[in-house]
C-alpha positions in Angstrom: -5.0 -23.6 16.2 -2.7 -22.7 13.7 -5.1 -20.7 11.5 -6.3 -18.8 14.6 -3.5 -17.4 15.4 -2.9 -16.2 12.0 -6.7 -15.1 12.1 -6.0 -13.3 15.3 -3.3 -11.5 13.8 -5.1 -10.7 10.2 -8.3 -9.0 12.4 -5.8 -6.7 14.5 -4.7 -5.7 11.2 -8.1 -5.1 9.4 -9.2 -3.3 12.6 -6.0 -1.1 12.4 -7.0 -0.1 8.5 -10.6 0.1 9.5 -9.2 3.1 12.0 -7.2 4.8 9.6 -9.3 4.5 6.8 -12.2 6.1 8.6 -10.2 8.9 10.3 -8.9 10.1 6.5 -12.7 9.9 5.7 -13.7 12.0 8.5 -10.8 14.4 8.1 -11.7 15.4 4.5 -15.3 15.3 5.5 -14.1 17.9 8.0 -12.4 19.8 5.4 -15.4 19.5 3.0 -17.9 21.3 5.8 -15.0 23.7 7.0 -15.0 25.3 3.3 -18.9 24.7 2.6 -21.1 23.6 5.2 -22.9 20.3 4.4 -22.5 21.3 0.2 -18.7 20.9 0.8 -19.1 16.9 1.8 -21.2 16.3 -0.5 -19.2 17.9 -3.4 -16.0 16.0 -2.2 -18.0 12.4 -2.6 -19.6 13.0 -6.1 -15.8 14.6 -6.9 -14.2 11.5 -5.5 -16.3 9.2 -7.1 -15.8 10.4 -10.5 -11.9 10.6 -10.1 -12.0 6.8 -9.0 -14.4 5.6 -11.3 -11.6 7.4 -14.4 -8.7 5.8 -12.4 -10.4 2.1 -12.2 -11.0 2.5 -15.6 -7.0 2.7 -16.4 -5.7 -0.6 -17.8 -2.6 -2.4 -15.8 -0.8 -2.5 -19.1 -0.4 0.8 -18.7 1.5 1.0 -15.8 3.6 -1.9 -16.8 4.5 -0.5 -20.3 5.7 2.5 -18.2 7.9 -0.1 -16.7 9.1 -2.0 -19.8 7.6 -4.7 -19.2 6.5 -7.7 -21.4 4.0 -10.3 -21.7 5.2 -14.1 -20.1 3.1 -16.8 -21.2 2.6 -19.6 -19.9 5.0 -21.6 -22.2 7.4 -19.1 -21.3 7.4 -19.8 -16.9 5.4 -23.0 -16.6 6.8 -23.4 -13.2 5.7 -19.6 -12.0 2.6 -20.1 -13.4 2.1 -23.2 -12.2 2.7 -21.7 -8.4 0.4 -18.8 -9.5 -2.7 -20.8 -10.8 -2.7 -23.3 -7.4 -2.0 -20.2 -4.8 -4.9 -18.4 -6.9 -6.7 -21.2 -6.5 -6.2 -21.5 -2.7 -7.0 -18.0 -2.1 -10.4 -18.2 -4.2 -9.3 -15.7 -7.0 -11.0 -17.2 -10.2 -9.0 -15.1 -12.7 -5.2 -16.4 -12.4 -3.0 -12.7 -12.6 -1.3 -12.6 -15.3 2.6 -12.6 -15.2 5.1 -10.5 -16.6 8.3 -9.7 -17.2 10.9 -6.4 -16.0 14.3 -6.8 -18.1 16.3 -5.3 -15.2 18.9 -6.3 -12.5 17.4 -4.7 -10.0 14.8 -6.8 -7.2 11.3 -5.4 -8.2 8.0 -7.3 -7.8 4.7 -5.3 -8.1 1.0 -6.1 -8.9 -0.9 -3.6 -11.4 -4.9 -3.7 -11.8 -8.3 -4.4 -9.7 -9.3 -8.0 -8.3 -10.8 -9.5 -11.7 -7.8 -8.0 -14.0 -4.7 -8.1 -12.2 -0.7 -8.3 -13.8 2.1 -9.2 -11.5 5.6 -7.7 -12.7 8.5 -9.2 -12.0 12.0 -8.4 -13.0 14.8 -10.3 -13.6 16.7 -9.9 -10.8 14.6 -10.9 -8.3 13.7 -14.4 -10.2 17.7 -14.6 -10.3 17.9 -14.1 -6.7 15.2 -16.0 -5.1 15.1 -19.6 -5.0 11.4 -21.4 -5.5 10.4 -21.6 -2.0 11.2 -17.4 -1.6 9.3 -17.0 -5.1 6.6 -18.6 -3.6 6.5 -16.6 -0.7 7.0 -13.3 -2.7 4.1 -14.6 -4.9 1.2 -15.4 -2.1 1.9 -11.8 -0.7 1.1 -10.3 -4.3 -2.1 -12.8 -4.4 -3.1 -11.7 -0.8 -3.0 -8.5 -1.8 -5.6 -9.0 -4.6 -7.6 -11.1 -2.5 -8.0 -8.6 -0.6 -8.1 -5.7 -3.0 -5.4 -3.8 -1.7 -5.2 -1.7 -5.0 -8.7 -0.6 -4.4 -8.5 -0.1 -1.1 -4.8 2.2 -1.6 -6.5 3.9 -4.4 -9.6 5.0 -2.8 -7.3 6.2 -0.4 -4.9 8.0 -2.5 -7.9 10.0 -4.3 -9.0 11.1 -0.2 -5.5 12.5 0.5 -5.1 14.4 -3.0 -8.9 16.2 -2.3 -7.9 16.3 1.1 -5.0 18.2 0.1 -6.7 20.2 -2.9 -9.3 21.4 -0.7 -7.2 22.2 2.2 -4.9 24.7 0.0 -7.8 26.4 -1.3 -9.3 26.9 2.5 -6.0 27.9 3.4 -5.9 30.6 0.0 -9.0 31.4 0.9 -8.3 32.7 4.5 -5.3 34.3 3.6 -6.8 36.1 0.7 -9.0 37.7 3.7 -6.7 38.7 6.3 -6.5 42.5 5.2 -10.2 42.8 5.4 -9.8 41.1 8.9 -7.3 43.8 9.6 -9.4 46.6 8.4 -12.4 45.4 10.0 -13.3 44.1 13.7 -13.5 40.7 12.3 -11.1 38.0 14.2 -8.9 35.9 11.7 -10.1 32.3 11.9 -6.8 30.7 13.1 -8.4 27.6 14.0 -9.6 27.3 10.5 -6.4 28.4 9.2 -4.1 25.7 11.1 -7.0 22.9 10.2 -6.3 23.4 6.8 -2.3 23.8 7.0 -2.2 20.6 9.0 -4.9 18.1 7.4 -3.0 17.3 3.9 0.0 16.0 6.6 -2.6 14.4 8.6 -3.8 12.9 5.6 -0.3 11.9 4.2 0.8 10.5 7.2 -2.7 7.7 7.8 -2.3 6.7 4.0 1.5 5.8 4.6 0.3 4.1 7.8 -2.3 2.4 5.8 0.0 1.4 3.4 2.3 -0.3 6.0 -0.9 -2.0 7.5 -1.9 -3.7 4.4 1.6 -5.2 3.8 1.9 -6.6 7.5 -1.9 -8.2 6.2 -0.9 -9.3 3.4 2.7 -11.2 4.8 -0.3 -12.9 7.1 -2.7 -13.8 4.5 0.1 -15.0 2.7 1.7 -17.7 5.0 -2.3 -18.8 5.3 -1.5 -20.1 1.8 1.7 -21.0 2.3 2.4 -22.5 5.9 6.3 -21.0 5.5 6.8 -17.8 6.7 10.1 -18.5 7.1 10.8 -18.4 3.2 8.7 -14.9 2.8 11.5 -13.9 5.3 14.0 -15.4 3.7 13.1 -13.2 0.3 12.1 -10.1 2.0 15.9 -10.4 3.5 17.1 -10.9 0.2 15.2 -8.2 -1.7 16.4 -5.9 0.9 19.8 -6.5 0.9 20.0 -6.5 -3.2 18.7 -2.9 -2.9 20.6 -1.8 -0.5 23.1 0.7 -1.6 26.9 -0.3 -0.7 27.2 2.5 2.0 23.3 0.8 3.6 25.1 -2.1 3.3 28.3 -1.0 5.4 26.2 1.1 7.8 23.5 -1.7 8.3 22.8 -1.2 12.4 23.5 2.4 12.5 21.2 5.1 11.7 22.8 6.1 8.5 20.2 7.8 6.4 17.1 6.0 8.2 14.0 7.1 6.9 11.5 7.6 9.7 9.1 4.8 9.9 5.9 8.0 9.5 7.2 8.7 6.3 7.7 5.4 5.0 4.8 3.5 2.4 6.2 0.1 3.6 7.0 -1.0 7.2 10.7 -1.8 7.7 12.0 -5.4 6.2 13.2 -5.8 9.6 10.0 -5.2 11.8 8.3 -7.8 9.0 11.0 -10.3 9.1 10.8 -10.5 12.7 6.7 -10.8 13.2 7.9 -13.6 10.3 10.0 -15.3 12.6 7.7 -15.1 15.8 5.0 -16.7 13.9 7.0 -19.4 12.3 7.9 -20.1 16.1 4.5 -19.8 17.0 2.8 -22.4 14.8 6.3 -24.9 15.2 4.9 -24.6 18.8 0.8 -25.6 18.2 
């Protein structure tokens, strides 16, 4: 009973990212045949393909030097790695991530690279903060999310939105480029076209960050499958939350004092995922 509710949940959630991942699909396909007829779509797969393919091909380290980072072996955190190694076990990934370390204050936790060569970063402050149980927690999300190859999936669609985007300014250049000889001519301007193109790299923005949010509602799920404590997950996301929080967030905490709209947020808001936390730590108490 207990794992179908959290299954229940997970599908609603896959089926919401199914949605939005098609519908940034068809939009730049839309874009694609706008600009060239059939030529355009397939120009913008072979395009996309070789800009992921170069992007895949990017090592985590990378990133992470970009960071600061540095290496933690596993004589350096036997315990995190310990909790690494069995939820990596439990969630089926065969090559354990490997862990390392941000010299900095501040509550940052990330995971850099594809499913069979993944890093997960974590700075000082937030193994200061959290206690074991919230490290845990913080952990399984980061291993649901290369379980289910979130980092794919976000990059795939970051590479739709930026053609999306490319080709949609060069429609829209296009057409503007044109309207004298619409003037001077008994041609109509193609405002339709026009507004298409002005509107579908926002379109486009807006489903990736909706995507984005979808995936960490997933990945909270997936990761109190592993877990069975979704009330320490909410305990760190809390946490992390308030340690970021500037000291005027922090005085202004139930007002609307410089509230980003949730549209134009990447990640849902700590306390729309602390509550669905809450409600399904009731939930299973209940089973």
């Amino acid at each position: 009973m207990r794992t179908s509710v959290i299954s229940s949940n997970s599908l609603r959630n896959f089926l919401h990212s199914l949605v939005l991942f098609t519908g940034m699909m068809a939009l730049l396909s839309l874009v694609g045949w706008l600009l060239m007829g059939p030529v355009g779509i397939g120009w913008f797969l072979f395009t996309g393909i070789v800009i992921l393919i170069g992007a895949t091909r990017i090592s985590p380290r990378v990133i992470l030097l970009l960071h600061g980072a540095r290496l933690l072996r596993t004589e350096d955190a036997p315990n995190l790695y310990k909790i690494l190694n069995r939820l990596s076990v439990q969630a089926g990934i065969k090559n354990c991530p490997i862990l390392y370390y941000i010299p900095d204050t501040t509550i940052n936790v990330f995971t850099s690279g594809l499913k069979e060569n993944t890093s997960i970063a974590l700075s000082y402050g937030i193994v200061r903060q959290l206690n074991v149980h919230e490290l845990t927690g913080v952990l399984a999300h980061e291993i649901s999310h290369i379980r289910s190859n979130d980092m794919l999936v976000m990059l795939v669609a970051s590479v739709i939105s930026s053609l999306t985007s490319v080709m949609a300014l060069a429609g829209s250049i296009l057409v503007l480029i044109y309207i004298p000889l619409y003037i001077l001519t008994d041609e109509t301007v193609p405002w339709a076209l026009l507004i298409i193109m002005m509107l579908a790299p926002t379109a486009s923005a807006l489903m990736q960050m909706a995507l984005s949010r979808t995936r960490e509602f997933s990945a909270d799920l997936d990761a109190v499958k592993l877990t069975n404590d979704p009330l320490s997950l909410a305990s760190a996301l809390e946490k992390i939350e308030y340690y970021q929080s500037s000291w005027l967030e922090k005085i202004f905490k139930h007002s609307q004092y410089i509230r980003i709209p949730l549209l134009l947020r990447t990640h849902p808001l700590v306390s729309d995922r602390v509550d669905r936390l809450k409600d399904l730590a009731i939930q299973l108490h209940d089973m």
